[in-house]
N, CA and C atoms as an extended XYZ file, in Angstrom:
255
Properties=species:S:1:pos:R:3:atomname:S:1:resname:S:1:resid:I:1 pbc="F F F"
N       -24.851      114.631        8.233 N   UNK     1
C       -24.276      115.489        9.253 CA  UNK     1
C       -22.793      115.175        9.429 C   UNK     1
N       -22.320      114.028        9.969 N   UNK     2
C       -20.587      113.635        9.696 CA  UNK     2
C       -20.331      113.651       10.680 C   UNK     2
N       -18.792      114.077       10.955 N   UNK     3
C       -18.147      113.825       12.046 CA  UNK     3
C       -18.066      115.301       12.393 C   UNK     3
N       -18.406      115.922       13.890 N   UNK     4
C       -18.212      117.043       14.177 CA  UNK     4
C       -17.679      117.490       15.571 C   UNK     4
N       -16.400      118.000       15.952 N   UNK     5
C       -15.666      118.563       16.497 CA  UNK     5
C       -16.124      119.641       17.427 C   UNK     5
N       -16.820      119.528       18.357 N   UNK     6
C       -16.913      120.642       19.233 CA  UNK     6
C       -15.444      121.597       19.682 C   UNK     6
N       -15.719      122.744       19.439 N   UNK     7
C       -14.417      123.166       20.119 CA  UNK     7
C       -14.596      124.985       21.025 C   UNK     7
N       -13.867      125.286       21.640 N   UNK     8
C       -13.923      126.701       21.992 CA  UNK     8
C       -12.842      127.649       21.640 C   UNK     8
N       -13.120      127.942       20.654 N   UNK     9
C       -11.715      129.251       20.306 CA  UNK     9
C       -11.325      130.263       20.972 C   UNK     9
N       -12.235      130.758       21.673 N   UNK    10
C       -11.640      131.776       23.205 CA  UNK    10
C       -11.176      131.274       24.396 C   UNK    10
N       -11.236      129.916       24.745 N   UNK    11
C       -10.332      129.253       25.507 CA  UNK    11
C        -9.181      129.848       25.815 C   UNK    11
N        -9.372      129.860       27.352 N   UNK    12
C        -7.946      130.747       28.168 CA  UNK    12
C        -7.362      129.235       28.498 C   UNK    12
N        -7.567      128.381       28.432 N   UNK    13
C        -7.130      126.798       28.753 CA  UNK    13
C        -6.117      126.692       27.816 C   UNK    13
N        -4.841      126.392       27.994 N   UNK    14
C        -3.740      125.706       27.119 CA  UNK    14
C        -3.957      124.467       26.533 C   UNK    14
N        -4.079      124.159       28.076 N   UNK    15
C        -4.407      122.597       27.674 CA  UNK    15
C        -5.439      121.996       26.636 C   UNK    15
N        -6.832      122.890       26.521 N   UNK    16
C        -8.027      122.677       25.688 CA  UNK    16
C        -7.519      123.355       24.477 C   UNK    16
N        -6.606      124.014       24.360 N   UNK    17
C        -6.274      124.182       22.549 CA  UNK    17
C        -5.601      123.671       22.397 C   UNK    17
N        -4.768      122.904       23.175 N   UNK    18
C        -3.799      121.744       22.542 CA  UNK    18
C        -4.625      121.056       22.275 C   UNK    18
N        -5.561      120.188       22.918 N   UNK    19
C        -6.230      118.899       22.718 CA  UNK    19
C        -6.896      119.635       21.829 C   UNK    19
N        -7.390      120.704       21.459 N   UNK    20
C        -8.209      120.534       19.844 CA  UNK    20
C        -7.679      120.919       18.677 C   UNK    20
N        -6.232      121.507       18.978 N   UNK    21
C        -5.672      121.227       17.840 CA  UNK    21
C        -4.813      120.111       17.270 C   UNK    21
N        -4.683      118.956       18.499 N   UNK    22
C        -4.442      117.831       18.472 CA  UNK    22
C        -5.320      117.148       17.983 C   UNK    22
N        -6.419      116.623       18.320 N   UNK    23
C        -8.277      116.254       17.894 CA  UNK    23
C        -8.035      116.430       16.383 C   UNK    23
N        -8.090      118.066       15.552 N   UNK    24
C        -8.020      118.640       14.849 CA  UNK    24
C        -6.919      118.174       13.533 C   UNK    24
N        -5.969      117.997       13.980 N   UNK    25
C        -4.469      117.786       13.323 CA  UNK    25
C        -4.644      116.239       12.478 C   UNK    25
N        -5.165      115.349       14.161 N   UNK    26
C        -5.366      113.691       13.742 CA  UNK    26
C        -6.263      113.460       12.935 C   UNK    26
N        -7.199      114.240       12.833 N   UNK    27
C        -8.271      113.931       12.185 CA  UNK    27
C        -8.228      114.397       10.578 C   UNK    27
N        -7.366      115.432       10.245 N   UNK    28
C        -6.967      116.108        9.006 CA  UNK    28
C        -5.794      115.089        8.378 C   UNK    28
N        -4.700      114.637        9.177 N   UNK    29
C        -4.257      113.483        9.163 CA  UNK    29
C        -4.592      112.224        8.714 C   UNK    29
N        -5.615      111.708        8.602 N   UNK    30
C        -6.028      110.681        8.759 CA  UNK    30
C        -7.036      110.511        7.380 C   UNK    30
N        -7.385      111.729        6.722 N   UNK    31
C        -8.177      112.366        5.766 CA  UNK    31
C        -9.683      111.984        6.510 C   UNK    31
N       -10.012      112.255        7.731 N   UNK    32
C       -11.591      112.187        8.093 CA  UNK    32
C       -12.140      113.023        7.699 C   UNK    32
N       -13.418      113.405        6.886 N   UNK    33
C       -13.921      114.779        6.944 CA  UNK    33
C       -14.739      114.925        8.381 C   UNK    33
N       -14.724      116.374        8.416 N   UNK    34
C       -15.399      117.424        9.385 CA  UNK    34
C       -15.432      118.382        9.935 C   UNK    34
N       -16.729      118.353       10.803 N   UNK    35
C       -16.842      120.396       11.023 CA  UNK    35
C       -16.448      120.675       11.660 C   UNK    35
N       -15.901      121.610       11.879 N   UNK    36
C       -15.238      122.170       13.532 CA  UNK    36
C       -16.188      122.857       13.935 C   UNK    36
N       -17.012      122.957       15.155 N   UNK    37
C       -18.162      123.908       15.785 CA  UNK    37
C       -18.009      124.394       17.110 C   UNK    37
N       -17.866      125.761       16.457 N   UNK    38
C       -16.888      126.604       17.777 CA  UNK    38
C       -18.846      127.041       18.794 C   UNK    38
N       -18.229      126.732       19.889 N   UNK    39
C       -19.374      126.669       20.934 CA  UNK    39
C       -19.832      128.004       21.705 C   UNK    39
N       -18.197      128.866       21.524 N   UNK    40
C       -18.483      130.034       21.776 CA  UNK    40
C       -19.287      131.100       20.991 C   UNK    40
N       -19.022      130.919       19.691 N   UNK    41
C       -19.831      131.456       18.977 CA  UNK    41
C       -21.716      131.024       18.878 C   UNK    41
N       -21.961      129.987       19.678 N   UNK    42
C       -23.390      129.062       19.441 CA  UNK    42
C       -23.570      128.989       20.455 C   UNK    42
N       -24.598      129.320       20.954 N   UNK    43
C       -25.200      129.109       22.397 CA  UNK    43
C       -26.122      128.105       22.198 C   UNK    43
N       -26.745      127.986       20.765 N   UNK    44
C       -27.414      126.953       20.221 CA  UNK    44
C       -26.401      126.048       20.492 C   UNK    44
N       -25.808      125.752       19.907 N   UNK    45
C       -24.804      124.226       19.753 CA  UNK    45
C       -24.181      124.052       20.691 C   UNK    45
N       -23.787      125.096       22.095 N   UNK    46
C       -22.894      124.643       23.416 CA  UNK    46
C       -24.274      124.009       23.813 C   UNK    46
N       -25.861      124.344       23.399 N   UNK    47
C       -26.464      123.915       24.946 CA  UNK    47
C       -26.672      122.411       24.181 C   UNK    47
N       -26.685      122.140       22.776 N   UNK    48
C       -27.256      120.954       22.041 CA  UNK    48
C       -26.079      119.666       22.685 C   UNK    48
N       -24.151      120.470       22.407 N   UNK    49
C       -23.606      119.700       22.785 CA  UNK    49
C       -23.683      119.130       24.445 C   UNK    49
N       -24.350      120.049       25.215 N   UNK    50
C       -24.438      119.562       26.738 CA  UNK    50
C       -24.913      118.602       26.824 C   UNK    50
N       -26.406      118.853       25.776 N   UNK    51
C       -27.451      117.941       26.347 CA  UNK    51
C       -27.635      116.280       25.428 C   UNK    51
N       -26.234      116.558       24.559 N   UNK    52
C       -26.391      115.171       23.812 CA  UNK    52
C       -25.228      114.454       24.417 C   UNK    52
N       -24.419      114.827       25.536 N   UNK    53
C       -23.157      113.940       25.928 CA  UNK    53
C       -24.585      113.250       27.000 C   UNK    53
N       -24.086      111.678       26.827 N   UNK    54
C       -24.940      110.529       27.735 CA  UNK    54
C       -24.721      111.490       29.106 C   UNK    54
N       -25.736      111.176       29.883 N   UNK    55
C       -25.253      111.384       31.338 CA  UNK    55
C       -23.675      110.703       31.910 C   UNK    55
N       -24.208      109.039       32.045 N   UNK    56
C       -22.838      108.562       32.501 CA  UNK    56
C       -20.988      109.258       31.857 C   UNK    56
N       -21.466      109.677       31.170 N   UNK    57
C       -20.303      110.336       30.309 CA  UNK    57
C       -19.919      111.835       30.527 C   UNK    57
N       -20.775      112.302       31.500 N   UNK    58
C       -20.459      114.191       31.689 CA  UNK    58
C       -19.752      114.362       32.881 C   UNK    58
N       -19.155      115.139       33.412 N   UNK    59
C       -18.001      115.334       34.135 CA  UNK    59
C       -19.255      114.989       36.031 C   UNK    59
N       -18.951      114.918       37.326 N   UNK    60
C       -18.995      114.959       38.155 CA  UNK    60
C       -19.829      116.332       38.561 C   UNK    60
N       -18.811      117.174       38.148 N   UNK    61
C       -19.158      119.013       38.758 CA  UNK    61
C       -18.903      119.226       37.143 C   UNK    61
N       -19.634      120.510       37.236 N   UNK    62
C       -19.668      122.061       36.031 CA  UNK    62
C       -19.800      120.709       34.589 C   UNK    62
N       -19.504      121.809       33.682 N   UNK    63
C       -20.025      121.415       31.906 CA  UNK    63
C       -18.753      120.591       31.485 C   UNK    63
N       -19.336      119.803       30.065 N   UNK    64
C       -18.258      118.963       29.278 CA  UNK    64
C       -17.457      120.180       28.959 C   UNK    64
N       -16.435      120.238       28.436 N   UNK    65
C       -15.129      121.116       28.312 CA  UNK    65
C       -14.891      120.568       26.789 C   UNK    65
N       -14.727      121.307       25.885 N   UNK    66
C       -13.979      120.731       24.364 CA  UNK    66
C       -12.960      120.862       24.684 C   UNK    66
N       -12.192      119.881       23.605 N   UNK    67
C       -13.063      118.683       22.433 CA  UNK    67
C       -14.161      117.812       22.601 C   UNK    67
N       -15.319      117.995       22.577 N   UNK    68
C       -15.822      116.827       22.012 CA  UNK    68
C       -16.427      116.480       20.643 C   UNK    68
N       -16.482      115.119       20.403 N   UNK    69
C       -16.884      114.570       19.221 CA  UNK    69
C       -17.738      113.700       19.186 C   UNK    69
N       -18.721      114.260       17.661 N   UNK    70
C       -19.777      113.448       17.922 CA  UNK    70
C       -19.552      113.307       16.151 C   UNK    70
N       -20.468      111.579       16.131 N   UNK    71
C       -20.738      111.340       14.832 CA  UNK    71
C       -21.957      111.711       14.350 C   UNK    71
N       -22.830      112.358       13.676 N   UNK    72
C       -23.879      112.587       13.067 CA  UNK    72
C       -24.279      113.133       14.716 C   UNK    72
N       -25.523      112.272       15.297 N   UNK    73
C       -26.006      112.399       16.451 CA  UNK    73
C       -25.213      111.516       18.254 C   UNK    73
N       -24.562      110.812       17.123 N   UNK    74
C       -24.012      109.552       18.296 CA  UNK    74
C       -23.069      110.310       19.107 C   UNK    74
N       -22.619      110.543       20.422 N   UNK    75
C       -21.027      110.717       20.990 CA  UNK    75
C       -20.329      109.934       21.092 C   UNK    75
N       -19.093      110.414       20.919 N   UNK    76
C       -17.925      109.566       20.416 CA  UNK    76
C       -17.299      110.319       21.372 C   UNK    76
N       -17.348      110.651       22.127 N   UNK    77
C       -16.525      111.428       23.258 CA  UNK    77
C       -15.081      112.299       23.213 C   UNK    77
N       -14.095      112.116       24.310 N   UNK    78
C       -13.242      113.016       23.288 CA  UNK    78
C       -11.676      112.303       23.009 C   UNK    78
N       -11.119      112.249       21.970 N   UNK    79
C       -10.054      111.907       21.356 CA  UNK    79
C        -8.683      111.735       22.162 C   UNK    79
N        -8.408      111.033       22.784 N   UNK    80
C        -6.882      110.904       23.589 CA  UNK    80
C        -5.897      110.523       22.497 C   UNK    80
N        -5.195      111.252       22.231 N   UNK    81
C        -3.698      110.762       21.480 CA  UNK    81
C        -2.540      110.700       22.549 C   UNK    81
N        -1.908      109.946       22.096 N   UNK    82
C        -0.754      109.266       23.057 CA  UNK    82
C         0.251      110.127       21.971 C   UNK    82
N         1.708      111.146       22.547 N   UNK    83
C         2.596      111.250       21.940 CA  UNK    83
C         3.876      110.322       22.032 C   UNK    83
N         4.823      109.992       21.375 N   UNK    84
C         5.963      109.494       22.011 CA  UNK    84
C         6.847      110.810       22.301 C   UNK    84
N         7.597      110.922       23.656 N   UNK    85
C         8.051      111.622       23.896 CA  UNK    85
C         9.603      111.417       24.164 C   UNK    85
Protein backbone atom coordinates (compact mmCIF):
# COMPACT_ATOMS: atom_id res chain seq x y z
CA UNK A 1 0.00 0.00 0.00
CA UNK A 2 2.92 2.86 0.73
CA UNK A 3 2.81 6.12 1.69
CA UNK A 4 -0.56 7.88 1.01
CA UNK A 5 -1.52 11.52 1.02
CA UNK A 6 -5.00 12.33 1.80
CA UNK A 7 -5.96 15.45 0.14
CA UNK A 8 -9.13 17.63 -1.07
CA UNK A 9 -8.93 19.23 -4.47
CA UNK A 10 -12.13 21.33 -4.18
CA UNK A 11 -10.90 22.98 -1.16
CA UNK A 12 -12.11 26.65 -0.86
CA UNK A 13 -9.25 26.69 2.05
CA UNK A 14 -5.95 28.45 0.88
CA UNK A 15 -4.40 27.44 3.53
CA UNK A 16 -5.26 23.44 2.91
CA UNK A 17 -3.82 23.69 -0.70
CA UNK A 18 -0.87 25.18 0.39
CA UNK A 19 -0.21 22.57 3.00
CA UNK A 20 -0.86 19.87 0.33
CA UNK A 21 0.96 21.15 -2.12
CA UNK A 22 3.62 21.69 0.35
CA UNK A 23 3.08 17.84 1.89
CA UNK A 24 3.11 17.09 -1.92
CA UNK A 25 6.28 19.09 -3.21
CA UNK A 26 8.46 17.59 0.07
CA UNK A 27 7.63 14.45 -0.52
CA UNK A 28 8.40 14.46 -4.51
CA UNK A 29 11.51 16.18 -3.23
CA UNK A 30 12.78 13.84 -1.21
CA UNK A 31 12.06 10.95 -3.96
CA UNK A 32 9.27 9.23 -1.44
CA UNK A 33 6.89 7.32 -3.48
CA UNK A 34 3.05 7.92 -3.23
CA UNK A 35 -0.58 8.24 -3.78
CA UNK A 36 -2.30 11.24 -3.60
CA UNK A 37 -6.13 10.34 -2.54
CA UNK A 38 -8.39 13.03 -3.27
CA UNK A 39 -11.30 12.54 -0.55
CA UNK A 40 -13.63 14.50 -2.45
CA UNK A 41 -13.86 12.31 -5.06
CA UNK A 42 -14.22 9.01 -2.31
CA UNK A 43 -16.68 8.99 0.14
CA UNK A 44 -15.18 5.55 0.58
CA UNK A 45 -11.73 6.85 1.52
CA UNK A 46 -12.94 10.37 3.36
CA UNK A 47 -15.01 7.99 5.73
CA UNK A 48 -11.86 5.18 5.89
CA UNK A 49 -9.54 8.30 6.44
CA UNK A 50 -11.89 9.55 9.48
CA UNK A 51 -12.08 6.46 10.99
CA UNK A 52 -8.32 5.43 10.86
CA UNK A 53 -6.92 8.89 12.44
CA UNK A 54 -6.37 7.51 16.42
CA UNK A 55 -8.97 9.24 18.43
CA UNK A 56 -6.39 11.18 20.61
CA UNK A 57 -5.23 12.61 17.30
CA UNK A 58 -8.69 14.08 15.68
CA UNK A 59 -9.51 17.62 16.06
CA UNK A 60 -11.81 18.71 19.34
CA UNK A 61 -15.02 19.82 17.05
CA UNK A 62 -16.00 18.75 13.19
CA UNK A 63 -13.61 16.24 10.83
CA UNK A 64 -9.67 15.83 10.26
CA UNK A 65 -9.09 18.46 7.41
CA UNK A 66 -6.22 17.36 4.66
CA UNK A 67 -3.35 16.68 4.49
CA UNK A 68 -3.23 13.73 6.08
CA UNK A 69 -0.76 10.93 5.91
CA UNK A 70 -0.77 7.60 6.42
CA UNK A 71 1.80 4.76 5.91
CA UNK A 72 0.26 1.55 4.54
CA UNK A 73 -2.42 1.42 7.52
CA UNK A 74 -0.38 3.34 10.29
CA UNK A 75 -1.07 7.45 10.70
CA UNK A 76 1.58 9.48 10.38
CA UNK A 77 -0.47 12.50 10.78
CA UNK A 78 0.07 15.63 8.98
CA UNK A 79 3.43 17.06 7.66
CA UNK A 80 4.58 20.59 9.18
CA UNK A 81 7.36 22.16 7.09
CA UNK A 82 9.07 25.05 8.54
CA UNK A 83 9.95 27.75 5.65
CA UNK A 84 12.83 30.18 6.13
CA UNK A 85 11.43 33.36 5.53
Amino acid sequence: MGVRVFVASSSGSVAIKKKQQDVVRFLEANKIEFEEVDITMSEEQRQWMYRSIPPEKRPAQGNPLPPQIFNGDRYCGILVLLANH
